[in-house]
N, C-alpha and C positions, 0 to 999 in steps of 0.2 A: 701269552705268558703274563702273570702278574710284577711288575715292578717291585721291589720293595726295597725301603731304603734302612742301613740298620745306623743309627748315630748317637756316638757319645762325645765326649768332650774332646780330647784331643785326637781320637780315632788312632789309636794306635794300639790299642787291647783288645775291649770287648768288642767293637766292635767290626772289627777286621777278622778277628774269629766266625763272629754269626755270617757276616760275609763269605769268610772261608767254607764255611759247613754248608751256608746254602746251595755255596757255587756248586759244590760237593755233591748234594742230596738231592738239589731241586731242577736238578738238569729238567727242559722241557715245561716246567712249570714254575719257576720262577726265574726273575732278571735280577739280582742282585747288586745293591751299591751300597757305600758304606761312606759315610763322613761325620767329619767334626766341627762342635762351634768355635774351638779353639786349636786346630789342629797343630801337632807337633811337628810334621812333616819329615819323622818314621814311623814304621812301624817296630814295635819294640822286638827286638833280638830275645824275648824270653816268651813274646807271644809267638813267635816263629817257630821257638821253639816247642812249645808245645805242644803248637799244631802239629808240629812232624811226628811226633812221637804217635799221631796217629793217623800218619801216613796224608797228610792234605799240607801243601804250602801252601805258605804265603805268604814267601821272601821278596815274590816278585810285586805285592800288592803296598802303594804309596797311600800315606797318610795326606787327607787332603779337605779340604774344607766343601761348603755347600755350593761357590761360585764355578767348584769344578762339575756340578753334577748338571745330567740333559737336565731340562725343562721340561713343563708340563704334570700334570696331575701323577701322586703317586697314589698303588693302591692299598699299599700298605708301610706304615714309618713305624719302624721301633725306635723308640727313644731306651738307653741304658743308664740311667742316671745322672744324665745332668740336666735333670731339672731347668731351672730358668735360663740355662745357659742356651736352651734348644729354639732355634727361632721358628714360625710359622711357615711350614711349607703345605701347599693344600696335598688334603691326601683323604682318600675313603675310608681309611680306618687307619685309628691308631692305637698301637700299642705301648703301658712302660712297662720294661721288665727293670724294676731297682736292685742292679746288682751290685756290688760290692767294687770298687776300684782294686784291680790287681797289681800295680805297678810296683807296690814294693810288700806282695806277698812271697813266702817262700813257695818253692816249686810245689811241694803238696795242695796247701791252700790253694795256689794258681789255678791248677787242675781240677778244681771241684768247683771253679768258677767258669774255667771251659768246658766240662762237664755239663753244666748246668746251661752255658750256652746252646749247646748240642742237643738238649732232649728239648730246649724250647725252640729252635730251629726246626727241627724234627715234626714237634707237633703244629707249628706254625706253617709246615710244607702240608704236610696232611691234610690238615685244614682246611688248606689254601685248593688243594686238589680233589676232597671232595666238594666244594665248591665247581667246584668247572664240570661236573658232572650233573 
């Protein structure tokens, strides 16, 4: 299985989503972990929610910095926009997806930004799976 780590700044939006979806979609071909450079240590109550609404928790998943993740090479890092804030982890490939801070989006905007995390997840497993073939 490919590692892949998804991090934005405080890890408690976008990227606990892409986490969510991967855990979700990439059973057998991906290991998913998610952190932050500046972690808030929740994950927000309106990302929870709107992962439910399509049916994936992740109530039970903690906001958490990089000191909490295994060691060793990853084979893929998405960064979600924060920039300089993202320190140097080695890794095979990387990705930025620049999306948009949802923290104090209203529910519609939110959802088009977990939307958007979903089809890049999505295509990002695909990817990842014709690869292994």
């Amino acid at each position: 299985m490919k590692r892949v780590l998804f991090v934005c700044v405080q890890n408690s939006f976008r990227s606990q989503m892409a986490e969510g979806f991967a855990r979700q979609l990439g059973k057998g071909i991906v290991e998913p972990y998610s952190a932050g450079s500046q972690p808030s240590g929740i994950v927000s109550p309106k990302a929870i929610a709107a992962m439910k609404e399509l049916d994936i928790d992740i109530s039970s998943h903690k906001s958490k910095g990089f000191d909490a993740l295994p060691e060793g090479e990853w084979d893929v890092i998405v960064t979600m926009g924060c920039g300089d804030a993202c320190p140097f982890l080695p890794a095979k490939m990387r990705l930025d997806w620049d999306l948009p801070e949802p923290r104090n989006m209203p529910p519609t905007e939110l959802n088009k930004v977990r939307d958007e995390i979903h089809r890049r997840v999505t295509q990002l497993i695909q990817d990842l799976a014709q690869r292994k073939k």
